[in-house]
KOLDOKOL-12662 format. One record per atom (N, C-alpha, C, CB): y, z negated, x negated. Coordinates in steps of 0.05 Angstrom, whole numbers, padded with zeros to 5 digits, always signed. Atoms other than C-alpha are relative to their C-alpha. Glycine has a CB too. Layout:
residues N
YZX...
END
This chain:
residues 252
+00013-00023-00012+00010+00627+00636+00008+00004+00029-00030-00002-00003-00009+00002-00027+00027+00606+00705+00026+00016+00002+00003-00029+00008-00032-00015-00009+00105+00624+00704-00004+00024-00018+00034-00022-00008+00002-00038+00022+00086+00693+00660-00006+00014+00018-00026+00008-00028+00008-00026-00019+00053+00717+00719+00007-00001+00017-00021+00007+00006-00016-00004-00020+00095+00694+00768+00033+00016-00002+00001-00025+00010-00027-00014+00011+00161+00723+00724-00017+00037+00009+00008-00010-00045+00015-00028+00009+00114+00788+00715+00007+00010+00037-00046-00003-00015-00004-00008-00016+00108+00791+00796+00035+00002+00013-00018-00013+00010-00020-00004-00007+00187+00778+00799+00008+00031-00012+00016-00024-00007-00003-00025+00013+00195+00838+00753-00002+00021+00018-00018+00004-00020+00017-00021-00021+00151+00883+00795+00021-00008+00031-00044-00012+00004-00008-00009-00024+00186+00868+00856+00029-00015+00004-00022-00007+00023-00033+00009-00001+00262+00846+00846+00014-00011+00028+00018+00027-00006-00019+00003-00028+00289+00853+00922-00023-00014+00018+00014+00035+00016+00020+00009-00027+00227+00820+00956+00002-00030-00009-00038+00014+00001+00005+00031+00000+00230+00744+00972-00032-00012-00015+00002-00009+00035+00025+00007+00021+00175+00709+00931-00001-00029+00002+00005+00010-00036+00004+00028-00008+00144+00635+00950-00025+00001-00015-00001-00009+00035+00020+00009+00011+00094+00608+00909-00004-00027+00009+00002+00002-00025+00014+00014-00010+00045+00559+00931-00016-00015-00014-00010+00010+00015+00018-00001+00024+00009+00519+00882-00007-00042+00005+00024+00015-00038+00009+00029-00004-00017+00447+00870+00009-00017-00018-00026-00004-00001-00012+00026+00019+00002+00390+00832+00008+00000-00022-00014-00019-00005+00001-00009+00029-00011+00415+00766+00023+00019-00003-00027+00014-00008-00031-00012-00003+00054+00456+00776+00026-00015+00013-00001+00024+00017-00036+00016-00019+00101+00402+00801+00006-00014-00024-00002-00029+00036-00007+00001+00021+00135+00405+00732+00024+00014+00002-00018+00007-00018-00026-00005-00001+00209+00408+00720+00002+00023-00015+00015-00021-00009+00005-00014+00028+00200+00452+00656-00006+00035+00024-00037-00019-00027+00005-00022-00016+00165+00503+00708+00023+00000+00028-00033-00001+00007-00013-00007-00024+00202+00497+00774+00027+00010-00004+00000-00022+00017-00033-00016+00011+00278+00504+00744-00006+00024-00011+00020-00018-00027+00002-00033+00011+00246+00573+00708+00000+00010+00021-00026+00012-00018+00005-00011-00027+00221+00595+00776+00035+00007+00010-00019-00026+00022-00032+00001-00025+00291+00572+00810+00022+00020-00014+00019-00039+00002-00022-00029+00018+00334+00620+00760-00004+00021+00003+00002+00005-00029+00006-00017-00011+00302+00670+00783-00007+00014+00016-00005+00001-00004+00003-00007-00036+00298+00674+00855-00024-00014+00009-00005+00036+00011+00026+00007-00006+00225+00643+00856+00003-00020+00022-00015-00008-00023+00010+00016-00019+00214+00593+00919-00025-00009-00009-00001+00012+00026+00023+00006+00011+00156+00544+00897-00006-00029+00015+00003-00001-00033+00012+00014-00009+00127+00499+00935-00026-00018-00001+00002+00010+00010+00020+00006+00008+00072+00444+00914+00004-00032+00010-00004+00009-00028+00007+00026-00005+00053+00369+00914+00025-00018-00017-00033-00006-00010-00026+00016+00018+00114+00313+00897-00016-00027-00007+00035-00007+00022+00009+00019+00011+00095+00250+00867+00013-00021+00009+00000+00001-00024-00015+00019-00017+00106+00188+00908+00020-00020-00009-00018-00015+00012-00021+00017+00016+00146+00156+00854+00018+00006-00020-00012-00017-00013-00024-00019+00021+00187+00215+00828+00031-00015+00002+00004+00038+00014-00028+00014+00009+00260+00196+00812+00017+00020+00010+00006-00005-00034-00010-00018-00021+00298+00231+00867+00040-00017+00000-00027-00005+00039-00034+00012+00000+00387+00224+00868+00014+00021+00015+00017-00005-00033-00011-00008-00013+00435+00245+00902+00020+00029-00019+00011-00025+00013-00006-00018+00012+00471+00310+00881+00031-00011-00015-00002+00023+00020-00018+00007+00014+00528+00305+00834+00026+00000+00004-00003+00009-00016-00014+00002-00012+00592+00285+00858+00021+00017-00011+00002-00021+00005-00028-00016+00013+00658+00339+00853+00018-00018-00018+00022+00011+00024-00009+00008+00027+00686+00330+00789+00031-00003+00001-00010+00022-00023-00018+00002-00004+00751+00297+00793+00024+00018-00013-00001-00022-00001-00027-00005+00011+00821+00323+00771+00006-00006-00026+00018-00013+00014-00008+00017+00012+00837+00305+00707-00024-00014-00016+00016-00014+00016+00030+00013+00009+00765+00273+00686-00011+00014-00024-00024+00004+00024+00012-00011+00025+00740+00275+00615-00025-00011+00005+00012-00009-00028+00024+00008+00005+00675+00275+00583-00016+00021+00020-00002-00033+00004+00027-00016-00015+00612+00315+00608+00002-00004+00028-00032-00012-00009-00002+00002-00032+00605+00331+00684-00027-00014-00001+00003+00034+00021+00036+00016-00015+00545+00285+00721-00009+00017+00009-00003-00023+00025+00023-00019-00008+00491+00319+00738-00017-00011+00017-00015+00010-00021+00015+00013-00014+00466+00272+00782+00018-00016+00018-00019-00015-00015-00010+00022-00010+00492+00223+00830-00015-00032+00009+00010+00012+00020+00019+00022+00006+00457+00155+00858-00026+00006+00000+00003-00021+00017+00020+00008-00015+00397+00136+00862-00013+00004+00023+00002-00015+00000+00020-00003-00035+00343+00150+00925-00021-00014-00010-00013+00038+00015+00018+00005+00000+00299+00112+00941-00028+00011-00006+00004-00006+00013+00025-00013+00000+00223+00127+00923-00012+00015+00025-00019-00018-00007+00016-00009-00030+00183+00164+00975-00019-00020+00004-00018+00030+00001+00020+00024-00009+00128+00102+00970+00023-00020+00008-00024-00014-00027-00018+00024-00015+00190+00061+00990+00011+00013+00023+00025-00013-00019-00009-00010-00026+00207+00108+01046-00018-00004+00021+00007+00026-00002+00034+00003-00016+00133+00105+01067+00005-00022+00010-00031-00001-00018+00014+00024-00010+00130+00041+01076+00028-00017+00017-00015-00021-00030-00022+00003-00011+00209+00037+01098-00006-00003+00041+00020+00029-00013+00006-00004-00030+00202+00020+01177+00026+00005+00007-00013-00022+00018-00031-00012-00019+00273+00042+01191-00004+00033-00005+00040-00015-00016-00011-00029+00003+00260+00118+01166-00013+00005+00024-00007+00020-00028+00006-00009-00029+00260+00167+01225-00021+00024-00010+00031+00011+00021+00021-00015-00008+00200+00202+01239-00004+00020+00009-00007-00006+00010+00009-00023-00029+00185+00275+01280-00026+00009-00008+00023+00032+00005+00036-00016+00001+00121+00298+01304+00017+00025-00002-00030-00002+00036-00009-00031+00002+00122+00379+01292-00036+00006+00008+00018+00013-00040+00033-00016+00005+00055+00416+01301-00005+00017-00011-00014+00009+00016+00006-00020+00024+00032+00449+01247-00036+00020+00012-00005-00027-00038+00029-00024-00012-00018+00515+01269-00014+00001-00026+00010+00040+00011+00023-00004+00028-00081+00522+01226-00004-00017-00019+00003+00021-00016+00003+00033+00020-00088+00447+01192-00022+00015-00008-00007-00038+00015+00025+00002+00016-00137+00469+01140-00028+00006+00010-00001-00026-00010+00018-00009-00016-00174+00510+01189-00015-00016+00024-00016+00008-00016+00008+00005-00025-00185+00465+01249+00023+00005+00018-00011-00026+00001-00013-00006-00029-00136+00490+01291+00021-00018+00004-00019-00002+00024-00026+00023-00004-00068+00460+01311-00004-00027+00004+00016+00006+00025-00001+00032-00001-00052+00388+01298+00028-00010-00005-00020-00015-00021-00025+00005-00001+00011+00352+01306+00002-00027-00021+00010-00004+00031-00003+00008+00021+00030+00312+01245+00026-00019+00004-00001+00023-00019-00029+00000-00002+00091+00271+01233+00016+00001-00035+00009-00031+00020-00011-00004+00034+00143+00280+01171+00021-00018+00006+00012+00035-00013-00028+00010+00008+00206+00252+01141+00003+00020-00015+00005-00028-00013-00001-00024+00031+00240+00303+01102+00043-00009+00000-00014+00056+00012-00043-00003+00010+00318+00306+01063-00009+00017-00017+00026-00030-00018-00003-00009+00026+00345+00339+01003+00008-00029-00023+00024+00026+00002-00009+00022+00026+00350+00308+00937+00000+00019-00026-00028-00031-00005-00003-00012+00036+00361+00328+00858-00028-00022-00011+00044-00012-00022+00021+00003+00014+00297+00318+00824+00002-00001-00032-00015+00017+00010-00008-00013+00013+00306+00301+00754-00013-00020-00020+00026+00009+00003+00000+00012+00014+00286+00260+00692+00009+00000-00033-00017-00004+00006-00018-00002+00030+00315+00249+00614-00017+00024-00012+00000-00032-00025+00018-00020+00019+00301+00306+00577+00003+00029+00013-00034-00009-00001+00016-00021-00010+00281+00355+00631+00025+00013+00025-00034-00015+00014-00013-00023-00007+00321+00409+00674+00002-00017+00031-00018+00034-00004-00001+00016-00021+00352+00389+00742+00000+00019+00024+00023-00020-00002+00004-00023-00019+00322+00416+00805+00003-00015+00030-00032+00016-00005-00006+00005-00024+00353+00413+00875-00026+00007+00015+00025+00015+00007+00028-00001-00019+00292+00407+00930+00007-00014+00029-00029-00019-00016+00003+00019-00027+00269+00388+00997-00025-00006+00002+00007+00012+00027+00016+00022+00000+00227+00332+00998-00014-00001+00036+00021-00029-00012+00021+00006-00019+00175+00317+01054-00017-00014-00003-00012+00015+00006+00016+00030-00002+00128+00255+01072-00009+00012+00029+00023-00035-00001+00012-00003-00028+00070+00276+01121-00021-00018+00002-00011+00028+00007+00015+00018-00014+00028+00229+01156-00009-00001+00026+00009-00019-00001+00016-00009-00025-00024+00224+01217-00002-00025+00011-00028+00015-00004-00004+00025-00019-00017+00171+01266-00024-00010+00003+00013+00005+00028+00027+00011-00006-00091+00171+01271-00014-00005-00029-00017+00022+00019+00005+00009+00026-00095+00157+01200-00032+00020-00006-00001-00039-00001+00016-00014+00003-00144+00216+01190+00004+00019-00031-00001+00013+00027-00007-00013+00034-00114+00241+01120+00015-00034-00017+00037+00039+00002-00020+00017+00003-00080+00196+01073+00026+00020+00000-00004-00019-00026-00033-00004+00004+00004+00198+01073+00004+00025-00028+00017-00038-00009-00001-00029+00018+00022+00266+01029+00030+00003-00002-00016+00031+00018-00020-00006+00002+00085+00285+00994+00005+00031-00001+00007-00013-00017-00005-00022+00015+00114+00359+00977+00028+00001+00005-00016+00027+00007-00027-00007+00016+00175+00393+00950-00003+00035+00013-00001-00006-00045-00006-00036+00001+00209+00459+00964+00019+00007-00022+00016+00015+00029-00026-00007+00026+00256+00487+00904+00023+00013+00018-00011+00026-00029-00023-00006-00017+00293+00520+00969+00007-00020+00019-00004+00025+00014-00010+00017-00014+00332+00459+00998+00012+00011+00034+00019-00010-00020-00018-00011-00031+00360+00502+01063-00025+00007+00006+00028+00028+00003+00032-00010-00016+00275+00516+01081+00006-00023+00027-00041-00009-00025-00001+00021-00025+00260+00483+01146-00026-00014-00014-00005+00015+00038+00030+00026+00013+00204+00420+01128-00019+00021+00016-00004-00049+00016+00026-00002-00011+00154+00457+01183-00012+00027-00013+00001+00001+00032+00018-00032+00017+00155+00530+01144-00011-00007-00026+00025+00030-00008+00007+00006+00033+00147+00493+01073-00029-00014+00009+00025-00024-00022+00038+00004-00001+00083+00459+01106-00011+00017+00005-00015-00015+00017+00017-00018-00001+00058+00519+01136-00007+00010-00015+00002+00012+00010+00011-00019+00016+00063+00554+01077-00022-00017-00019+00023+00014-00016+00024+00009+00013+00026+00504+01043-00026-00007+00012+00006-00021-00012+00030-00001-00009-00033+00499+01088-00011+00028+00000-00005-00011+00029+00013-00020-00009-00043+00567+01092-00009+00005-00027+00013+00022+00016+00015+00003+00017-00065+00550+01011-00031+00003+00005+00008-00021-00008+00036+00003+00001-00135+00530+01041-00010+00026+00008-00014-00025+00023+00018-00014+00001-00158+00594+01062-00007+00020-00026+00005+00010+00022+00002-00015+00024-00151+00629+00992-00023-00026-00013+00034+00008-00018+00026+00012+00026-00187+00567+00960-00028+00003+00011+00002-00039-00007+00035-00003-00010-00243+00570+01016-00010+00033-00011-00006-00002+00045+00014-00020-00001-00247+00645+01003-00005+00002-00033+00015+00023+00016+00003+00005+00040-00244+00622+00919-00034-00011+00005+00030-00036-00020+00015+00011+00005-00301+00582+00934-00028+00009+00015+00010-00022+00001+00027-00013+00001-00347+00623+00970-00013+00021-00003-00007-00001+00013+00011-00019+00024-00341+00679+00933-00012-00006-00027+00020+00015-00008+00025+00005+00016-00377+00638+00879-00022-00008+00006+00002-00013-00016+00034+00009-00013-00429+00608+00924-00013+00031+00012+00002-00029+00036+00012-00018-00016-00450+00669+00953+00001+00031-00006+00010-00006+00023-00003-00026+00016-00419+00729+00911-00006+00002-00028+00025+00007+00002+00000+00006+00028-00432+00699+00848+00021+00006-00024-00021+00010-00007-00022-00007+00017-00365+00706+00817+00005-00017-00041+00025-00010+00023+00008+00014+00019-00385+00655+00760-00024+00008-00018-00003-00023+00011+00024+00002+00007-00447+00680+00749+00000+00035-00010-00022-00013+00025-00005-00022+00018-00427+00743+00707-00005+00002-00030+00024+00005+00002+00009-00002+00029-00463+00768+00647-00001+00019-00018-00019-00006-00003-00019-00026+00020-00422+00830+00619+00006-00022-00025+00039+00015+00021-00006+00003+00031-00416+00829+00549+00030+00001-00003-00013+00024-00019-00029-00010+00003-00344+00868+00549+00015-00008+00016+00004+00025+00001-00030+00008-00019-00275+00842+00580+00002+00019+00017+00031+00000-00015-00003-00019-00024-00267+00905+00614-00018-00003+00021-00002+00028-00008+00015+00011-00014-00329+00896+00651+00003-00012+00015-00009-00007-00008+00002+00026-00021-00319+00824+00676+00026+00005+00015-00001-00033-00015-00034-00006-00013-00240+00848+00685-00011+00016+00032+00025+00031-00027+00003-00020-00028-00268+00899+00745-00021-00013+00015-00009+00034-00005+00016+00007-00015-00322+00858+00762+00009-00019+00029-00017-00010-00018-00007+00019-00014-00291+00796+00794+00027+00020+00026+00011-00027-00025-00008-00013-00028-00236+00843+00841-00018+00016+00011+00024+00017-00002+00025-00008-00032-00300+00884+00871-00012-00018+00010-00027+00018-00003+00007+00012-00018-00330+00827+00886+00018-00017+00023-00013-00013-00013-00023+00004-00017-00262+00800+00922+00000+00020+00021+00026+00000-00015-00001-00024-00028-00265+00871+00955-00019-00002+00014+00000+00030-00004+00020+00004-00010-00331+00856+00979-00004-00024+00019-00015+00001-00017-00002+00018-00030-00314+00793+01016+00023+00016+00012+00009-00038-00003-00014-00009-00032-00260+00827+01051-00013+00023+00013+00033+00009-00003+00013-00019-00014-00304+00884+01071-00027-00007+00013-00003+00022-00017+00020+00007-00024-00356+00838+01102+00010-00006+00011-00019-00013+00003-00011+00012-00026-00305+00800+01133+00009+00019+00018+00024-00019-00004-00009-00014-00018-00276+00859+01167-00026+00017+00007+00026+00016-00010+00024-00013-00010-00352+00890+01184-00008-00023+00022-00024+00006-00026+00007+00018-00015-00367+00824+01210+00024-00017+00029-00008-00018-00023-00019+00014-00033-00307+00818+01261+00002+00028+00014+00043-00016-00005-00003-00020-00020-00325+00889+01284-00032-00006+00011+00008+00033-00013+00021+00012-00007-00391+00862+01297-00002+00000+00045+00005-00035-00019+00002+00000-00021-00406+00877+01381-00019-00032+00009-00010+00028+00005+00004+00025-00014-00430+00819+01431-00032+00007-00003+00015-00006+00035+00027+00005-00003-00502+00839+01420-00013-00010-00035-00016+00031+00014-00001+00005+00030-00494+00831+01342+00009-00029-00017+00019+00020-00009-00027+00017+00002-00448+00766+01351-00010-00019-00023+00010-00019+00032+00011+00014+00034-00443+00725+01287-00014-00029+00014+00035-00010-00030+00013+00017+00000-00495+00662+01291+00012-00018-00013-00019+00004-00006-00013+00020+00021-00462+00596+01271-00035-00015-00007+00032-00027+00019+00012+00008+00010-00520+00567+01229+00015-00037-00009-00005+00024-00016-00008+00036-00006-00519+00482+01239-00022-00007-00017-00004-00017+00038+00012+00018-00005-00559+00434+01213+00014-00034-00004-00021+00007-00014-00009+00034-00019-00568+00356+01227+00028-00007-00017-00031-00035-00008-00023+00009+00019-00516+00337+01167+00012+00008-00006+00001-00007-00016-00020-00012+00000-00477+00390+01171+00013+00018+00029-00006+00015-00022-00014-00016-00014-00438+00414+01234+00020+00013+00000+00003-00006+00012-00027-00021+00005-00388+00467+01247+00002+00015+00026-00004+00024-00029-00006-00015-00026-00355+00501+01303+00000+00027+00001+00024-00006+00009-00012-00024-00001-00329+00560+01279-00018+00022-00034+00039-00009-00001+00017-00012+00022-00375+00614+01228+00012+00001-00026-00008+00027+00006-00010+00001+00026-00367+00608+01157-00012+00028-00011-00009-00027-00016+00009-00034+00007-00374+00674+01107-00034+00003-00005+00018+00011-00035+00017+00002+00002-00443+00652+01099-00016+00011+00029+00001-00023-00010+00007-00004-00027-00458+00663+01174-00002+00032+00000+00022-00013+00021-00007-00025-00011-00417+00727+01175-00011+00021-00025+00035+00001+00009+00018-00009+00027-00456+00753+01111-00030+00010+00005-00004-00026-00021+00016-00002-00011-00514+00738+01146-00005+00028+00021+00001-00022+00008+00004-00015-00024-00501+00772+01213+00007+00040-00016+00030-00015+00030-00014-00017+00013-00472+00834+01173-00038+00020-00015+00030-00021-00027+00024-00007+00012-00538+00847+01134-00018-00002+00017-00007-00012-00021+00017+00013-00021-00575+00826+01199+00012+00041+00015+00014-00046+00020+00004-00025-00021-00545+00891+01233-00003+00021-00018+00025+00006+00023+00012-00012+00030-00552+00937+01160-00024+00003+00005+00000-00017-00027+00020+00007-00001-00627+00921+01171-00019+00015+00018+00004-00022+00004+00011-00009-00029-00629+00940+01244-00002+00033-00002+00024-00011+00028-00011-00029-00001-00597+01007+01233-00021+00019+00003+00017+00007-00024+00023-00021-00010-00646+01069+01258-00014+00005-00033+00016+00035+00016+00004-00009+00027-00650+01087+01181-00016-00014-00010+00021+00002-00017+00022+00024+00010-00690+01023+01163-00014-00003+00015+00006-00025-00006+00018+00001-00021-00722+01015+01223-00024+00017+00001+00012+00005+00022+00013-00018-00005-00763+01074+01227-00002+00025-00019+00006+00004+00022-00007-00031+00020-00780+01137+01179+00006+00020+00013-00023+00013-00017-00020-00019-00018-00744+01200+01212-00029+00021+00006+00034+00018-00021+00027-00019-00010-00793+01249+01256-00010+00025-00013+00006+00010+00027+00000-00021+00010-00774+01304+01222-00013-00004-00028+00026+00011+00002+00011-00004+00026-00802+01322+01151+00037-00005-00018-00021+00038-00002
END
């Protein structure tokens, strides 16, 4: 279903670059080589003990038998991890998962990704890790080997704000909690309620300094910066105020 609707969006838009962003559950050879035949860029989570080789060496002069499709061996990425000779760079990655710039460090190459059976896909590999040991050690893959390592992370952090906005459009919009009978129905239901968080979020960042959104704390839960719950709040907080509710009108 996954690559049907990402073919479906290649369809629809032929000449536009196209990066998909996805999670683990898509770091499958079967899917990524479909993607890569088709212009798709796909970007997700690599597995610290995938079977990574060197690309396949020019096919001599004269040479029978089937061309290689592989060349040596690479080391694992849990053997690179733990390698103290691989070289290191900090980079700073903007918007870590919504706290704001943090400088990270990686290892990244290319390699051929590939195992018996299954389709062989050229990538660029990455190994990120925090000096302050505040995440554990993280792999990913690009299917476009010429990406730079710091745009293939950006693009994958900028994953978390679709899942936070996945996840509080069911706490708070009730996107789960739909009890249409008919497909059509639930089909239109779930994009108005999507349109409805982006039309508080954009009510709530026109919001003036006497209206200003309230970050709501308590003891076991702090936070710096307002969540849609806040700005939901403040939003229906000035709705409320408005002359129209306030007061019945003088006139008849």
């Amino acid at each position: 279903m996954g690559r049907q609707l990402v073919l479906q969006a290649r369809r629809w838009l032929p000449g536009r670059p196209l990066v998909l962003v996805a999670d683990s559950g898509f770091s499958a050879l079967e899917f990524l080589a479909a993607l890569r035949r088709q212009g798709v860029t796909c970007v997700t989570r690599l597995h610290l003990d995938a079977a990574l080789y060197q690309p396949a060496p020019p096919r001599q002069p004269g040479a029978v038998g089937r061309p290689r499709t592989k060349g040596a061996r690479l080391p694992t990425l849990a053997e690179v991890l733990a390698d103290k000779t691989a070289r290191w760079r900090r980079v700073l990655v903007p918007g870590w998962y919504g706290e704001g710039d943090r400088v990270v460090e990686i290892c990244s190459d290319t390699a051929v990704w590939r195992y018996a059976g299954s389709p062989i896909v050229p990538i660029r590999w990455m190994l990120l890790r925090d000096s302050c040991r505040r995440f554990d050690p993280q792999a990913l893959l690009c299917t476009d080997p010429a990406q730079e390592a710091l745009q293939v992370i950006r693009w994958f952090v900028q994953r978390w704000q679709l899942e936070v906005t996945f996840r509080e459009v069911r706490d708070h919009l009730g996107v789960e909690t739909q009890r249409q009978w008919s497909d059509q129905a639930i089909a239109r239901t779930t994009p108005c309620l999507l349109g409805l968080f982006s039309i508080v979020a954009l009510l709530a960042a026109r919001l003036d300094d006497r209206a200003r959104i309230r970050v709501s704390t308590t003891t076991w839960y702090q936070k710096q910066w307002p969540t849609f719950v806040d700005a939901l709040a403040a939003v229906r907080r000035e709705i409320w105020t408005e002359r129209g509710f306030a007061a019945s009108r003088q006139s008849a």
